[in-house]
Each structure stands twice: as C-alpha cells, then as structure tokens.
KELOLO-14911 format. One record per residue (C-alpha): residue in one letter; x, z, y. Coordinates in steps of 0.02 Angstrom, whole numbers, padded with zeros to 5 digits, always signed. Layout:
N
AXZY;...
This chain:
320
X-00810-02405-00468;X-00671-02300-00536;X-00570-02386-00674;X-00420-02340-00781;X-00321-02468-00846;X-00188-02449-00976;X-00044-02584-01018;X-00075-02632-00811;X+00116-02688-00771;X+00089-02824-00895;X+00075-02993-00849;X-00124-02989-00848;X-00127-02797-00779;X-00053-02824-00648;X-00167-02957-00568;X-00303-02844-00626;X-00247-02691-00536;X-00232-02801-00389;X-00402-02880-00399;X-00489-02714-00432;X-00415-02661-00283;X-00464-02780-00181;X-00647-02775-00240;X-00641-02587-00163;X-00634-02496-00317;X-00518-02340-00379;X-00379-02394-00491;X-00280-02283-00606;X-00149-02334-00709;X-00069-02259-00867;X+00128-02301-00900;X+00253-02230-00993;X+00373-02231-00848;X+00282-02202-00664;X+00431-02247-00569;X+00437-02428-00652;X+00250-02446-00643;X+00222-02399-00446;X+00397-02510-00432;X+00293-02667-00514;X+00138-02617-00434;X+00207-02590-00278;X+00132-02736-00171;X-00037-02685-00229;X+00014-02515-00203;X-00167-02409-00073;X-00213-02240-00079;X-00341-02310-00212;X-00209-02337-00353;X-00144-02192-00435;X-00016-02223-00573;X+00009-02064-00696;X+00119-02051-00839;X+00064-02052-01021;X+00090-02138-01181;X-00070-02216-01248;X-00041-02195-01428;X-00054-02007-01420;X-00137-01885-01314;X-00080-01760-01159;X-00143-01740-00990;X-00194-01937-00975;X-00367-01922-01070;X-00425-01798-00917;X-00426-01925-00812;X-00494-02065-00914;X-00642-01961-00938;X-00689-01952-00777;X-00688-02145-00739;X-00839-02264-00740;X-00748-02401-00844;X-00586-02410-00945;X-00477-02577-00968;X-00361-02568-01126;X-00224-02681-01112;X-00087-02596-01193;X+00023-02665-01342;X+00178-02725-01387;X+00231-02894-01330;X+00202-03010-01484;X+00355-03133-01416;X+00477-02997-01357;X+00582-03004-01506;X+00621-03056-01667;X+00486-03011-01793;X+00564-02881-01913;X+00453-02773-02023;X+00470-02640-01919;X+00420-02735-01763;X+00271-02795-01854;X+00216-02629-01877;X+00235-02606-01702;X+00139-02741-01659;X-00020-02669-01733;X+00014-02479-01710;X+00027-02479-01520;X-00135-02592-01497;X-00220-02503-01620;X-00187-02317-01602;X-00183-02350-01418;X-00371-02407-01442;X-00409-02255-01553;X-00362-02135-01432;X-00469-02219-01273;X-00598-02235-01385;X-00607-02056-01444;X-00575-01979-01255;X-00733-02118-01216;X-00849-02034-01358;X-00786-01849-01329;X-00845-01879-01131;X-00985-01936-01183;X-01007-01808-01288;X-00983-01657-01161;X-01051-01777-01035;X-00863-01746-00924;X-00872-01700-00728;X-00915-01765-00614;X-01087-01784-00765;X-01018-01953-00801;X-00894-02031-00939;X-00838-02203-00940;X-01002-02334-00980;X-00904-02474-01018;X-00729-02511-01144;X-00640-02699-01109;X-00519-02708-01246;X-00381-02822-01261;X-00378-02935-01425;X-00346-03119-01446;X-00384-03307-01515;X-00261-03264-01641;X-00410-03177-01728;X-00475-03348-01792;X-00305-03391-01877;X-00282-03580-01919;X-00444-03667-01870;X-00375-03874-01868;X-00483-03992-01771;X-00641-03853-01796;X-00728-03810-01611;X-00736-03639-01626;X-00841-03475-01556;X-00879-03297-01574;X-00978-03320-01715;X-00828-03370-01819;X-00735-03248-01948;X-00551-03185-01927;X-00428-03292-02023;X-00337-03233-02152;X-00129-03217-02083;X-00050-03076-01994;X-00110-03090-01810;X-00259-03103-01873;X-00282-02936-01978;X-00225-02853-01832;X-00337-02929-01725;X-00491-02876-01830;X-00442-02714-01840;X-00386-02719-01667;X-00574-02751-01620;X-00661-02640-01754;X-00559-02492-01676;X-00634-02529-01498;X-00795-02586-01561;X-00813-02389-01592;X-00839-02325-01432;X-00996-02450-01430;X-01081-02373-01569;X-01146-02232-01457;X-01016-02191-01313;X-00996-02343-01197;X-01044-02536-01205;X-00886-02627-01289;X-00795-02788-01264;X-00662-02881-01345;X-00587-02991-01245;X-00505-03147-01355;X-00389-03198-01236;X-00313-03379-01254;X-00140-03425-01198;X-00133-03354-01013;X-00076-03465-00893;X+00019-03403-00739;X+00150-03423-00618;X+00223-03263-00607;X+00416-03256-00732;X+00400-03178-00896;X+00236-03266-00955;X+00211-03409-01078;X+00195-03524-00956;X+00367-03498-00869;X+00440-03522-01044;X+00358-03678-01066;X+00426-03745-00926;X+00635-03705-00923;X+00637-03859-01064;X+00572-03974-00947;X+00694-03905-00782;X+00821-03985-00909;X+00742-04128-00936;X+00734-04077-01141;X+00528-04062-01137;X+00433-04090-01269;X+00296-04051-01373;X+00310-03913-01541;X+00315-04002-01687;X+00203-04118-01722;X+00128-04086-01558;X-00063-04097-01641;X-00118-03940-01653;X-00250-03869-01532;X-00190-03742-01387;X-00311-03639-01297;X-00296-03579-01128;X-00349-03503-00976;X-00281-03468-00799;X-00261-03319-00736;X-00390-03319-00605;X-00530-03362-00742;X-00462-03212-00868;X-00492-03103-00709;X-00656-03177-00675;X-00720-03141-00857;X-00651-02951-00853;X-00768-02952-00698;X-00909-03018-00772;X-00902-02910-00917;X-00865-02753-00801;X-01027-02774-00733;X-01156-02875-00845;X-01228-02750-00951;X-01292-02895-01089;X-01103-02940-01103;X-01035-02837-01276;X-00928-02861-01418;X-00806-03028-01429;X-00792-03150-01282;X-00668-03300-01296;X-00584-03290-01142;X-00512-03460-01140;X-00556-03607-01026;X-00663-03765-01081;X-00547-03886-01092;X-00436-03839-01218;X-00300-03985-01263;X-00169-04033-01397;X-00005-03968-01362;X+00055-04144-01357;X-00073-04168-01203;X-00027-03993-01130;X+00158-04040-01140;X+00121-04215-01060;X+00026-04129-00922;X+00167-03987-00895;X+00282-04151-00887;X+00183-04224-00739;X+00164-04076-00653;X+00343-04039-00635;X+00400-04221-00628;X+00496-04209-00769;X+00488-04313-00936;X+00400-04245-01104;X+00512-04321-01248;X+00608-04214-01366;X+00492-04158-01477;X+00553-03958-01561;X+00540-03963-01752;X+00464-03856-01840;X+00605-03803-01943;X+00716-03778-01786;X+00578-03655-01711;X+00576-03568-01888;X+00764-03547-01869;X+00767-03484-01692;X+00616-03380-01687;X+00558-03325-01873;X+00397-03292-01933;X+00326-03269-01750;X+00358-03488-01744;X+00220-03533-01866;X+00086-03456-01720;X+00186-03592-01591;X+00101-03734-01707;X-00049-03655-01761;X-00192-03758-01721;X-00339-03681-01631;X-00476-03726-01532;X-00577-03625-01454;X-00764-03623-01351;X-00789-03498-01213;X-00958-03505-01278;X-01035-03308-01227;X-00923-03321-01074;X-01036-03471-01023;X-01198-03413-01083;X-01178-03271-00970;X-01135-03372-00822;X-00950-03382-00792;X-00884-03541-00695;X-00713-03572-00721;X-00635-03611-00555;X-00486-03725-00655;X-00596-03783-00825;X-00470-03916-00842;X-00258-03917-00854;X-00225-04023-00744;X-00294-03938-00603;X-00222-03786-00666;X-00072-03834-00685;X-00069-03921-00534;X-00107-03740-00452;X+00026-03626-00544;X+00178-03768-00561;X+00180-03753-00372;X+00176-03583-00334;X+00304-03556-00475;X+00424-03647-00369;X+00380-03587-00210;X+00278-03755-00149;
C-alpha cells in the first residue's frame, strides 16, 4: 500500500509512519518544514518514506502526490494544549483541522474524478477527530450513535467530521477516528504531563477527581488505524478508546502505583482555571466512552485495561 500521511511528526504520526513501514508499505509524509520532519522521523527513516514539504491548509505541489496514493491519513491540526486559549488560537484550532481536511478531501474527489495515474486515487480517508465530540456526557456509557455536545471542542469536532465525511459521499470510504486520551511514553504527550506531579511527589487527581477519562495506548490507536485501513465495512466515526475507561481519581491512583509515588494533592478546579483558561474546563469534563464499532469489527485491544498499560509505558518512559 502507498499511504500519505499528514500531521505525521506528531505524537500519534510518528508511530504510524513507523508501523506503516514496517508492515512493508510506502510512506509519504507532508510537513511544513522537511528538515524537522526527516530529523523526527529519522529512526524510521527507508527508502520507503519520503517526506515532502507542503502546508495542508492550502494547495501547491503536495496534492500531486496524494493523488496518486491508495490511502490518505489526516492527522494534521493545531495542538489543542500548546498554549493558552486566546480567540485567535481558537480559531486556529478549528481552521487548521478543518481546512486541512477540505483540501485532502477535494484532491481525494478530484482523483477520483480524473481517475489520477497510475488509474488509481486514494480508496480510503482516516481522519483525525476526537471524544471531545460528545462534550459533557457524566456517568452516561457512551458510543457512536451519540450526538455532538454542545461546547467548543465539540462544534469543531462535528464540523471537523462533516468536512471528511465528504470524500465518502462518492470519492473514497471515510473514517473519523474519535481518539481518546492517547497514552504513550514518548515526552511531549499527555501522559508525560501527567506524570512530572507525581516525580515530585505533588500527584493528584483534577478536581473532584470524578469525572470519566477515556483512553487508549498507543499500540491499540495504531491497531484501529489498521483495521480501518483495511476493513472495507469500517466507515464513518470509530471511538478509538480502550474498554476500560476509569475515573480520573482511579487513573491518578493507578499512575501513582506505577511510578511508586503517592496520589494526594488533589488540583482545584479554580487553580486549573487560573493557570490554564478556558482549555481547564476539558481537564474535568466527564466522559465515558465505548469502543463499541471498534469491537464489532473485531479489534482486540492488546492493553484493554490501565493498569497493564500503564505498567507498559511508565517503564519505558524511564528507561526500565
């Protein structure tokens, strides 16, 4: 298979582009900057990854190549926790995962359209999205079926989704992947951030510490993009999130264990709203989430539960 990936020196693309490759297929990646990309890709680096340079949100040279390939992974956006949450920032939030999606999604249907050499154009589109679709769901078990909430994330989200879910109208089979909170080892993730509290023994759960998180490692987010590749009844929204989902009391408690380290000083709310803004009322929103279609279509979770998890990435995030 030949696959283009956008947004793949994230924390997610870049186990993709590794995985891909080692599956045997042709990788090419689209980044703003090629030297930073083959510099982050660089362990994964064959002469079946080819990194060119393009900005998503508009078109150039990159949509040649796209055309071409047999599947297309979308992946790009802003980081939603990079900084601060100004008005401006919120705006580009949503305009670099949603004109990002336009544009693949128009390159899919115009190759489709003038059916692109070599007589093929890409047959499947594996959007990014996210739980934060659902919004504030409480102590509600929640799939697919379920409508998008009604706050910020969640607009974007929806049309996030209805953007990609264009190419499937005609072009190419679409999914949305709902991706929970992504668990891995590597620095710069959620995870890692989690866990510098506890190094300082100042762990603890986010406010009240009820609310339901929803989460997945990193090898099971790679295993659904997989099945989804390749299962042609897979389309539209999958919840990629693992079974067990937990409180974030429970999730601290477990992080606590796993690093040998206590989980007692609970973070107010107000103090988060002080520190972070508006992005802090997501930290202790309440969601949980059923990877219902990913099981109907046969996934197995290798690490369905935290503690194995985090049993898994707490060591290799300190070199054990």
């Amino acid at each position: 298979m030949r696959i283009f990936i956008t947004g793949g020196t994230g924390l997610i693309g870049r186990r993709l582009v590794a995985d891909r490759l080692q599956r045997g297929d042709d990788v090419i990646v689209l980044s703003r900057s090629i030297d930073k990309a083959r510099a982050i890709l660089a362990p994964a680096e064959c002469d079946r990854l080819e990194v060119i340079e393009g900005d998503p949100t508009v078109s150039g040279s990159w949509p040649e190549r796209l055309a071409g390939c047999d599947a297309v992974v979308n992946l790009a956006g802003a980081g939603i926790a990079d900084r601060r949450w100004t008005k401006a920032y919120k705006r580009e939030i949503a305009r670099s995962r949603i004109e990002s999606t336009t544009q693949v999604v128009e390159t899919i249907r115009s190759a489709a359209r003038a059916g692109a050499p070599p007589r093929r154009h890409p047959g499947v589109l594996i959007n990014a999205s996210a739980m934060g679709y659902y919004g504030e769901t409480g102590d509600r078990i929640i799939d697919e079926s379920a409508p998008a909430g009604d706050d910020f994330l969640a607009d974007v989200c929806a049309r996030w989704e209805a953007a990609a879910m264009d190419a499937g109208s005609d072009a190419a089979r679409a999914v949305c992947l709902r991706a929970g909170v992504v668990l891995d080892s590597r620095k710069g993730g959620p995870l890692a951030q989690m866990m510098l509290p506890f190094r300082f023994f100042l762990g603890g759960p986010l406010g009240s510490g009820r609310q339901w998180m929803s989460w997945i490692h990193w090898r099971d987010l790679v295993g659904i993009v997989d099945r989804a590749l390749a299962n042609p009844a897979c389309a539209g929204p999958i919840n990629a999130v693992a079974p067990g989902a937990v409180t974030n009391r429970d999730f601290c408690r477990a992080l606590g264990r796993a690093l040998g380290r206590p989980c007692w000083l609970p973070a107010p709310k107000f103090g988060l709203r002080l520190a972070l803004g508006e992005f802090a009322t997501y930290l202790t929103m309440s969601q949980r989430i059923a990877p219902a279609k990913a099981q109907a279509l046969g996934c197995e979770f290798a690490f369905p539960e935290l503690a194995g998890a985090l049993d898994d990435l707490v060591g290799a995030s300190t070199g054990e």
